[in-house]
C-alpha positions in Angstrom: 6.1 -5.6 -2.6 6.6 -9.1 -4.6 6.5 -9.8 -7.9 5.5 -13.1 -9.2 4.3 -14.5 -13.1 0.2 -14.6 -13.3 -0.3 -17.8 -15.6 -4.0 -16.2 -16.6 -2.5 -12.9 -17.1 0.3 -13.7 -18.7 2.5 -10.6 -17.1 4.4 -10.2 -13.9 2.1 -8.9 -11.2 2.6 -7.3 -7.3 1.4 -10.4 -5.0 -1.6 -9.2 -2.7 -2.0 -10.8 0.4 1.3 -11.9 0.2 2.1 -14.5 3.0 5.6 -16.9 3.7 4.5 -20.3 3.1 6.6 -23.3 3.2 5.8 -25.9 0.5 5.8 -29.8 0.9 9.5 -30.3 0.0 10.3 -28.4 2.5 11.5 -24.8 0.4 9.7 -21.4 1.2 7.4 -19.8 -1.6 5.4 -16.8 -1.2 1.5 -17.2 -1.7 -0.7 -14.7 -2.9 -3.5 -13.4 -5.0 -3.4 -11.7 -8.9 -5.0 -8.0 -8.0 -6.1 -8.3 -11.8 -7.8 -11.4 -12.3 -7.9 -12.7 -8.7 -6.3 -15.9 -9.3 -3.8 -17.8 -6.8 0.2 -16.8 -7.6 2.6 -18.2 -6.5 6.9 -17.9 -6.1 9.6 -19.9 -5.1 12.0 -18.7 -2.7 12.2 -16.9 0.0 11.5 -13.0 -0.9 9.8 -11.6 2.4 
């Protein structure tokens, strides 16, 4: 499970539909969706 900030929520949230994505400068991130308010949320690094 990953944990990433929700800017609309304003509280750490578990990532749903968490996939390994690498972003355009070439560092991984983890993309996903807020369970809560079903916004995108994002986190830099590799974590899965």
């Amino acid at each position: 499970m990953v944990e990433g900030y929700c800017v609309k929520c304003k509280e750490k949230v578990t990532i749903k539909d968490a996939e390994q994505v690498i972003m355009k400068n070439g560092r991984p991130a983890v993309r996903g969706i807020c369970p809560d308010s079903g916004t995108k949320v994002y986190r830099i690094g590799a974590t899965l």
